[in-house]
N, C-alpha and C positions, 0 to 999 in steps of 0.2 A: 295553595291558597294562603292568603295571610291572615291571620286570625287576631282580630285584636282583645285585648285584654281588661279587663276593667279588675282590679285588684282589692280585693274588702281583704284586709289581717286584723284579725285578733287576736289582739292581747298582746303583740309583738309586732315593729313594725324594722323594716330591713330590707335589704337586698337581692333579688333570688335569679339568679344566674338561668335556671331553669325556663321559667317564663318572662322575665325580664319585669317583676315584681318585687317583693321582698325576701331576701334571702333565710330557709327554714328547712330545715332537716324534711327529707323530701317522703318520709312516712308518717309528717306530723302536719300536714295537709290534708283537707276537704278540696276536692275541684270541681268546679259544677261547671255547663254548659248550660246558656238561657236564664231563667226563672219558672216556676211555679202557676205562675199567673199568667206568663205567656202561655203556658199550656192548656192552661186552661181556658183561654181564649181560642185558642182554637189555630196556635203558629206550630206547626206541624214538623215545618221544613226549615232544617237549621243547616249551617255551613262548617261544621267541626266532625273531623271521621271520627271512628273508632282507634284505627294507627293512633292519633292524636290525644287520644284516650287516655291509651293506653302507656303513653307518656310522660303518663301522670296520675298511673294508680292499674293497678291488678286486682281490686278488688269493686263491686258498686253496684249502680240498677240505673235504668232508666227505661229507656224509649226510644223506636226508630224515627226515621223520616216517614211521613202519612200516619205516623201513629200504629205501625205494624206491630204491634205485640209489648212484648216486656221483658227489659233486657234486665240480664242477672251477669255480673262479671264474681269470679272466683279463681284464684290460685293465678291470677296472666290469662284467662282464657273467657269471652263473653262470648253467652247466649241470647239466643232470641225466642223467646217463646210466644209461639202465634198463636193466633184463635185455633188451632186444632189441640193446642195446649204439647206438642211437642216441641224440646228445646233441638236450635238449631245453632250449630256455630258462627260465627260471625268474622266475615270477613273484614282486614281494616279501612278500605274503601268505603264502609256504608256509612251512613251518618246520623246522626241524629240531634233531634230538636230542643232536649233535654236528658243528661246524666249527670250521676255524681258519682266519682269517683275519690280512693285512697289505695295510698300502699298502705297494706293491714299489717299491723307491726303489734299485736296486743299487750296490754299493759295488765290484763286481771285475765286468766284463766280457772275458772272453775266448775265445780259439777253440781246442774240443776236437777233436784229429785223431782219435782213436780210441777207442773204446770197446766190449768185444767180448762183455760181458754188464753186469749190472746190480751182480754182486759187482765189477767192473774198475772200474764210473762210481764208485760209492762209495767204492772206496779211493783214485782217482783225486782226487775233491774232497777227501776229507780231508785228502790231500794238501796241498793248496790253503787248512785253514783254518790261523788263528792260534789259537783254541781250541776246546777240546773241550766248552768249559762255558756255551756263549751260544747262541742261536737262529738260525738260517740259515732266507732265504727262496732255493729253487734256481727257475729256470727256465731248462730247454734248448731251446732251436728251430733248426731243420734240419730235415733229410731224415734218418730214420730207417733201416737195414736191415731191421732187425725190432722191433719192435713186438709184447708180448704181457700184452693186460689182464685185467681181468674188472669183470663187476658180478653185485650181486644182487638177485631179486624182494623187491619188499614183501611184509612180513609178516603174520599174522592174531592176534589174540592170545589167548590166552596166549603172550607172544612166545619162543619159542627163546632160546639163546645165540647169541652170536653165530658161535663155533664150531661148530656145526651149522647154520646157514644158509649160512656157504662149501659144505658141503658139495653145494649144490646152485646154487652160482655158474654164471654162463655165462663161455665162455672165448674171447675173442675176438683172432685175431692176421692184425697188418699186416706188408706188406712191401714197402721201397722205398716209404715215407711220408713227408708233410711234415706236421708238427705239434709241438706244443709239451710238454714234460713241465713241470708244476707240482708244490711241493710245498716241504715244511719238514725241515731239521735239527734235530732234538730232541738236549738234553744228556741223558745217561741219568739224571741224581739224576730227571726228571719219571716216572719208570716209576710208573704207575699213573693220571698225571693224562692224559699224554698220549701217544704213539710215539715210546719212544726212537728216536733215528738218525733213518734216510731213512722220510717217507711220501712219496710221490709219485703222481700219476695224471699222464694221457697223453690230449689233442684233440686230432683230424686238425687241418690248415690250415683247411678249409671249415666246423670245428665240428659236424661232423655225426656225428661215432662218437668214442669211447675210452673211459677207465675205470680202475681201481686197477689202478698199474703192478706188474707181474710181472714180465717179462723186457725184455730190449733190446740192440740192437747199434746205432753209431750212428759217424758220422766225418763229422768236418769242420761238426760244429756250433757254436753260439755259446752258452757258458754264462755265466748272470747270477746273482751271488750278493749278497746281501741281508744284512750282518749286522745281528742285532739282540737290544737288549740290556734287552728288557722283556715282561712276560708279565701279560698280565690275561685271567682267567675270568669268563663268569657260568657261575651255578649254578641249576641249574633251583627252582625255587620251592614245593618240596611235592611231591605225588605219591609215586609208584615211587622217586624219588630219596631221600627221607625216611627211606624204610622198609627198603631194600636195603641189605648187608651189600657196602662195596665196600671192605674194607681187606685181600680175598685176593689173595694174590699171584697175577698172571695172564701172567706173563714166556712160559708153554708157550703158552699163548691166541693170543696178541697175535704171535708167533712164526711159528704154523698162521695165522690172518689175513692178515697182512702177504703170507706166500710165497704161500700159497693152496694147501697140502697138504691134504692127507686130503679129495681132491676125489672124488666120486660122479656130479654133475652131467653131464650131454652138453655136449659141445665146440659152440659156437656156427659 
């Protein structure tokens, strides 16, 4: 299938052999699939595989087609973590409506003694950046205290928003864990393409559970940060995407998402 491209670079603009954009050292790229707001609307079903992906980064999170779960890619290898909260490997055939991917190439390595919720780690890295206006790849690995995610069931369609399908997320929480947090720092000017600040998710060690991170306690981990100073989308090709209205502001949306309020759902 032919996938077309719509090319956003920053800070640098050039030629890129790769995707037939601007040319950039191929681990100092952000690559997204869709937007933020589309998902949030509720376009489900995108036309870009995993193979496709994986093309363009070994490291990321997203989402499948119907909204099946919560994908975690690590090391070349993506998972799907479903509402049973077990991760499952991911074949490159499947697709999805939204991810963002990087090759993780870290520029800052060091060892975090404490962190005693998820607002601490965030102010804690920012701490840690030189700016507020480029893209971060984070990944933390250790032994966890706690540990608390979720995922959600695929959808039927007419597909919901996405704000009422947390509402019936599963909630799944570790303790005394080893595994790995994934994820990206977003500048805020991207509000509506992508997640401003921290998204992140969370794999056990064994790859067998996690999911969109929620909470966390954590000490004496190793954190690995990724600057990077370039962003390319594709844009889904037609459909729901064409015809959907995504220039609403969705800052409350993305806010209830992210934390995982205004939950209904039973506790896994």
């Amino acid at each position: 299938m032919k996938i077309y491209i719509r090319c956003i670079t920053l800070v640098i603009l050039a030629v890129s052999t790769l995707m037939g954009c601007a040319h950039v050292q191929k681990n100092d790229v952000v690559f997204q699939s869709s937007t933020i707001n589309a998902l949030l609307k509720g376009i489900y079903d995108g036309d870009v595989t995993f193979g496709e992906m994986k093309r363009n980064g070994d490291f990321g999170l997203g989402t499948f087609n119907a909204l099946d779960g919560e994908m975690i890619g690590l090391a070349g290898t993506f998972y799907q973590i479903k509402a049973d909260g077990v991760a499952y490997p991911v074949e490159d055939s499947v697709k999805t409506p939204f991810a963002v991917v990087s090759f993780f190439a870290p520029d800052d390595t060091l060892e975090l003694d404490t962190a005693d919720s998820y607002t601490q780690l965030k102010r804690h890295i920012d701490g840690l950046l030189p700016s507020q206006n480029i893209f971060y790849a984070i990944r933390i690995e250790g032994n966890f205290k706690y540990i608390k995610t979720r995922s959600v069931p695929g959808q039927q369609k007419p597909y919901p928003p996405l704000v009422d399908v947390v509402k019936e997320q599963s909630i799944f929480e570790f303790h005394d864990i080893d595994g790995t947090i994934v994820g990206f720092r977003s500048p805020d000017y991207v509000h509506g393409i992508n997640v401003p600040g921290y998204h992140l998710h969370f794999i056990t060690k064994d790859r067998n559970a996690g999911g969109h991170l929620l909470e966390c306690r954590m000490q004496e981990v190793t954190l690995q940060i990724d600057h990077i100073n370039n962003f390319f989308m594709a844009l889904p090709h037609g459909g729901e995407f064409y015809s959907t209205d995504l220039a609403q502001d969705k800052k409350k949306d993305v806010e209830i998402v992210e934390k995982g309020t205004l939950r209904t759902g039973v506790e896994k």
